[in-house]
N, C-alpha and C positions, 0 to 999 in steps of 0.2 A: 322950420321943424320938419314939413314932409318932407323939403328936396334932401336932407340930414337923412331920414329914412331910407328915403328912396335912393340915396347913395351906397347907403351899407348893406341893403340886398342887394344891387348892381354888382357889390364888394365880392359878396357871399357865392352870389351866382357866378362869377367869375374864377373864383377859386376852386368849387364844384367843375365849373369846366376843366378845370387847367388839372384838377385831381384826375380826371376822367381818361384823359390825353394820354398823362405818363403813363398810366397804369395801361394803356394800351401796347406800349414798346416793354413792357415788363418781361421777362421770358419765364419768370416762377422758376421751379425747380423742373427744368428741363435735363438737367445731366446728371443730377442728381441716381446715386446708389445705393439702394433699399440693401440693411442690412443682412437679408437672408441669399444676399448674393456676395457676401466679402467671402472669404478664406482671409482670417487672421491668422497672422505670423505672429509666435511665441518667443520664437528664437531661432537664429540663420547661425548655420556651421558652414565654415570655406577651407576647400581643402585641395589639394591640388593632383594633378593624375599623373601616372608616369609619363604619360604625353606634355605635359604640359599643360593640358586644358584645367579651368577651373571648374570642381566639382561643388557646387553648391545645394546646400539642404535648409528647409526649412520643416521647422515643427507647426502645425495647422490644428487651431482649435476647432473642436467637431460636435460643436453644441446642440446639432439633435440627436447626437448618443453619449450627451452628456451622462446619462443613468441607465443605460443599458449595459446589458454582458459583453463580453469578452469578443473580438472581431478579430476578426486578420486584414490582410493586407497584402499585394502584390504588386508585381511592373513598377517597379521602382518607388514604392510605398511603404511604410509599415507601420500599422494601427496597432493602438495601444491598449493593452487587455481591458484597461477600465473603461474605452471606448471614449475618450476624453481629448486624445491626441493623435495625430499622424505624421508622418513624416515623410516627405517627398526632395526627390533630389532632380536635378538634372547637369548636363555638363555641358561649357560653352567656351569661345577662345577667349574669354573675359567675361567678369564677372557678371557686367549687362549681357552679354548675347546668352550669357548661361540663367537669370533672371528672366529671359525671353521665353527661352524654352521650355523655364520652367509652367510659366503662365499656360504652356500651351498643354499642358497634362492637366490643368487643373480646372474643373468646369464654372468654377466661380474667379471674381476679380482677387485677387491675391495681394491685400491689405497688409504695409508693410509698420503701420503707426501703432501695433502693441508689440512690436518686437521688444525684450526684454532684456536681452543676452547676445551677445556676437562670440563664437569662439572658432576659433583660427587654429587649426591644425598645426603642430610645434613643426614638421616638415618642410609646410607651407610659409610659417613664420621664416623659416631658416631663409627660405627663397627669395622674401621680400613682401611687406605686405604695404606698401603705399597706394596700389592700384587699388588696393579695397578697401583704403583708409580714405582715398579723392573721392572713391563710386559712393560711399556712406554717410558721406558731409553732403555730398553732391545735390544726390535723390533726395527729393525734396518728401518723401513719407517715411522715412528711418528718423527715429529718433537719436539724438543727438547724447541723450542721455542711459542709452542701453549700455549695458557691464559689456566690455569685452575681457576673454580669458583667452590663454593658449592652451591646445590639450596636448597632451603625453600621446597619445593615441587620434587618430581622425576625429575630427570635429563631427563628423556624424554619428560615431558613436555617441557622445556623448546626449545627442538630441535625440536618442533612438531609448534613454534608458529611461525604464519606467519607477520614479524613487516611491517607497512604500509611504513615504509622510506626507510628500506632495501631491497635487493632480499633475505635476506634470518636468521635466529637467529643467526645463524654463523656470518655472519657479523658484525651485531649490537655486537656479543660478543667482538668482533675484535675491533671497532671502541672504544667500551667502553674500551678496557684494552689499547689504547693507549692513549685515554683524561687522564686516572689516574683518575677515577670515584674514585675510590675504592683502592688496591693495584693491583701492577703491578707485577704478581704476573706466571713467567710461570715454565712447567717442570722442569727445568733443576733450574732456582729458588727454587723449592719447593724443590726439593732433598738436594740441598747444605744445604738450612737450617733445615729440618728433619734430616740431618746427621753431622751437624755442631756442636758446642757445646752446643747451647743452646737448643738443639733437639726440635724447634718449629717453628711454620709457623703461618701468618695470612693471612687469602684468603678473599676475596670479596666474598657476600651472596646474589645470587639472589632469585626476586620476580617476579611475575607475575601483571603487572599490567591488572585492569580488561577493556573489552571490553570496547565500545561505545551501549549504548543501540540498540538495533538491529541489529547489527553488530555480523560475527560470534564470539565467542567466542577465538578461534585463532589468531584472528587478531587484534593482541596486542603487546605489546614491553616486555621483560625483563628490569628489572630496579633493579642496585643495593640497599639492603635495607641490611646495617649493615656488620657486619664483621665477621667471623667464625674465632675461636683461635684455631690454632694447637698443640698439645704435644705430645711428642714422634710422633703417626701415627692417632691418635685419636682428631675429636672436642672435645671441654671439654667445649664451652662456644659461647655464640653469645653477641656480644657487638651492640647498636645501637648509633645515636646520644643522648645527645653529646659526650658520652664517647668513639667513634669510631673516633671522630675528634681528640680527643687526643693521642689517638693509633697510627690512622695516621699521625698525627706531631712528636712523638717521629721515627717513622718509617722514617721520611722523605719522607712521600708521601703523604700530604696535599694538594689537589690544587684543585680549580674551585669551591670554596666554598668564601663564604661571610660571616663575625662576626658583631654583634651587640650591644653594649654598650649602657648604660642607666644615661648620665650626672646628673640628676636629679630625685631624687630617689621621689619627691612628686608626677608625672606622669608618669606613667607606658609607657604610650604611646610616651612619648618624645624619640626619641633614635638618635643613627647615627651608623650610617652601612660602614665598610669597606670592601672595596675587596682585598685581599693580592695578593703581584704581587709577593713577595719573599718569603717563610721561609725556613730556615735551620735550620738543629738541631744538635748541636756538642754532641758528650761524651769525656768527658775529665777525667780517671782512678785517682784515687789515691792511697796512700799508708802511713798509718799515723799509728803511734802506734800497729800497729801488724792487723792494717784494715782495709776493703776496704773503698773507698771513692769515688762518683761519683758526678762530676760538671758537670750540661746539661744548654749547654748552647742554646738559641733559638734566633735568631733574625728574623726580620719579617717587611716590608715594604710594605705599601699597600696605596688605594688610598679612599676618600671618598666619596662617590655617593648615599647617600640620609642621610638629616640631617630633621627630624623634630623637634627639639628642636628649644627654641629663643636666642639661643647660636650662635655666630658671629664667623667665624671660620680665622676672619681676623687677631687677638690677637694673638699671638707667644703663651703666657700663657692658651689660651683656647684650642691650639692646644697640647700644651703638657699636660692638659687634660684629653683630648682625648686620647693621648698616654697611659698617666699612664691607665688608664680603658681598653687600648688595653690586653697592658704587662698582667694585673692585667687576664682578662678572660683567656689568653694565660697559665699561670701560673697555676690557675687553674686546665683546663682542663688536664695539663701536671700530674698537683700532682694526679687528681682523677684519671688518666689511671696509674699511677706507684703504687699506693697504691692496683690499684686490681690486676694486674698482679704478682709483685714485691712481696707484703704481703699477701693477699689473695688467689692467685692461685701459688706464689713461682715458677714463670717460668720468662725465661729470652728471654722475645721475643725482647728486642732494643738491644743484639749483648752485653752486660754488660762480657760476658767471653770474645768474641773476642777480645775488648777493653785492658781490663787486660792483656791476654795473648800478645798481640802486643808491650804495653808498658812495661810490668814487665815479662820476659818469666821465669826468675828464682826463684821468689816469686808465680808466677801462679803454678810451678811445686810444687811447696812445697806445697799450698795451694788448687790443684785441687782436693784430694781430696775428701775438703770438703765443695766443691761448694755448694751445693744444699742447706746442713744446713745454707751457708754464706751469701747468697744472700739476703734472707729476713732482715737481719742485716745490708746489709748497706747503711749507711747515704750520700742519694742523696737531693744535692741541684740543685735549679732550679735559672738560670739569665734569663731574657727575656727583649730583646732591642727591642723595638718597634717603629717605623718611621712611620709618617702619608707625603707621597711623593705629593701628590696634591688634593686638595679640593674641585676642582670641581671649570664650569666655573663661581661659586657666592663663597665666603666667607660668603657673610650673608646668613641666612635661609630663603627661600622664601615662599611667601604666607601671610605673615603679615602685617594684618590689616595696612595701613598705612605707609608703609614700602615705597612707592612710595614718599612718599613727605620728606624722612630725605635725 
């Protein structure tokens, strides 16, 4: 029983030694970076210079004037009235050595893991943007999930604007890429489909909306306007409405938009307007006679909330209507975005290889090829199921003369 004892403190004591030891080669937090030395990055704009160089900006949260007045800014700086944000740029012969220099204006470490937003100068896009699509997978503190946009205007402006609702453009970018303004559309996104089969990407295009008459000039919102089409690493094209609504339905990223149909073609002014609460868009592959084949199918549910016509929307038959004029614009829109894409620009931005290769892996091999020449060839049709879900709390149209006494 004692040598039993007298084993298990020998045990004890040995273990105590051997705790002792390690803890001797431990290094603790020796590298460690106390946060009142980061400069967090909100959001990075890249933009390019007439030289060539890449001019890179980043927006800098400034948490000890989080609640103070109004500041300015200079040498390449510019602080934000609410004292909340800054922005600093520098320019380099690539994106890193421009990253470098920026470090070297900024007296803190320049934390790149709350970046929120990438937005890419529409210029700079035209030129090629894979150097800064490899440097932001690459560096290992960019997140992977930050919204990238193209802007209409230098991407520094946009990080320079101070929006009245938010603390900061970062955010508003934030908020908009998760309503699905536009596409939803991030890093680690854009990669897979630039290096996917269909070597293309479509990103959201921002604008600058203008000021308030005497108000400064900054203090204004980005707002998306249209859609920039990627190929291979290069824009090649800017789509607006309505042909960006169709993009975006084949995309399957259609939402927060409203359609309008016109029952009656002798008044322009009659219409009735839906809200869709659903659409989805299928590809369904084919394979017929040595060719491809594609069925897209869309269906789409939505609800009615303004009817100016003298059209009763109490009738089953008036309601299906309504439908068929749904389908019918839906349909549309669908053929006028395949027909520029598809025939006119011969790029496969709705995933038409993926599809194929998923459902046919051994007719896709035989046939990849000669993708590129194929595509424009073949024969896609469009279904569109359209559902009108509630009418609203009248069926009948309001505001008619007389409409009280039936």
């Amino acid at each position: 029983m004692k040598s039993s004892k007298l084993h298990n403190l020998r045990r004890k004591i040995a273990l105590l030694l051997l705790a002792a030891c390690s803890a001797a080669f431990l290094q603790g937090c020796w590298d460690r970076v106390e946060i009142n030395d980061l400069a967090m990055v909100l959001a990075t704009g890249i933009d390019r210079t007439k030289d060539g160089k890449v001019h890179l900006s980043i927006q800098i949260f400034i948490p000890r004037q989080s609640g103070s007045s109004a500041t300015g800014g200079s040498g390449g700086s510019e602080g934000s009235p609410s004292g909340v944000t800054m922005v600093q740029t520098a320019e380099g012969l690539n994106i890193a050595d421009a990253m470098t220099r920026l470090q070297r204006k900024i007296s803190r470490h320049v934390f790149w893991g709350h970046c929120e937003a990438i937005v890419i100068g529409e210029k700079t896009a035209k030129l090629g943007i894979r150097e800064y699509m490899d440097f932001l997978l690459r560096y290992s503190q960019f997140r992977e999930h930050a919204y990238v946009y193209i802007s209409e205007t230098k991407a520094q402006d946009i990080l320079s604007l101070l929006p009245p609702l938010e603390r900061s453009s970062a955010e508003a970018l934030r908020e908009m890429g998760n309503m699905k303004l536009g596409t939803k559309m991030t890093v680690l996104d854009l990669a897979q489909e630039l290096e996917g089969l269909g070597k293309s990407a479509v990103l959201s295009r921002l604008k600058i909306a203008p000021s308030e008459p005497g108000q400064n000039k900054k203090a204004t919102m980005p707002f998306i306007f249209g859609l920039a089409l990627i190929k291979d690493d290069r824009e090649i094209r800017v789509v607006t409405e309505p042909m960006s609504l169709g993009v975006l339905m084949l995309l399957n990223q259609l939402d927060n938009i409203v359609l309008t149909v016109n029952p009656d073609k002798t008044n322009k002014q009659a219409a009735v307007t839906i809200k869709p609460q659903f659409i989805r868009t299928e590809f369904v592959p084919g394979f017929a006679d040595g060719n491809w084949t594609m069925k897209v199918n869309i269906k789409t549910k939505g609800d009615v909330i303004l009817n100016t016509t003298d059209l009763s929307l109490l009738p089953p038959p008036n309601v299906e209507k309504i439908q068929g004029l749904f389908e019918e614009q839906f349909k549309q829109r669908a053929e006028a975005a395949l027909q520029l894409t598809q025939q006119k620009m011969k790029t496969d931005f709705f995933g038409y290889a993926n599809a194929y290769r998923n459902h046919f892996p051994h007719k896709w091999k035989a046939k990849r090829a000669q993708w590129e020449s194929d595509l424009p060839k073949i024969k896609t049709t469009i279904h569109v199921e359209a559902r009108i879900l509630r009418t609203g709390k009248s069926g009948d149209p309001q505001g008619i003369p007389g409409q009280s006494n039936k």
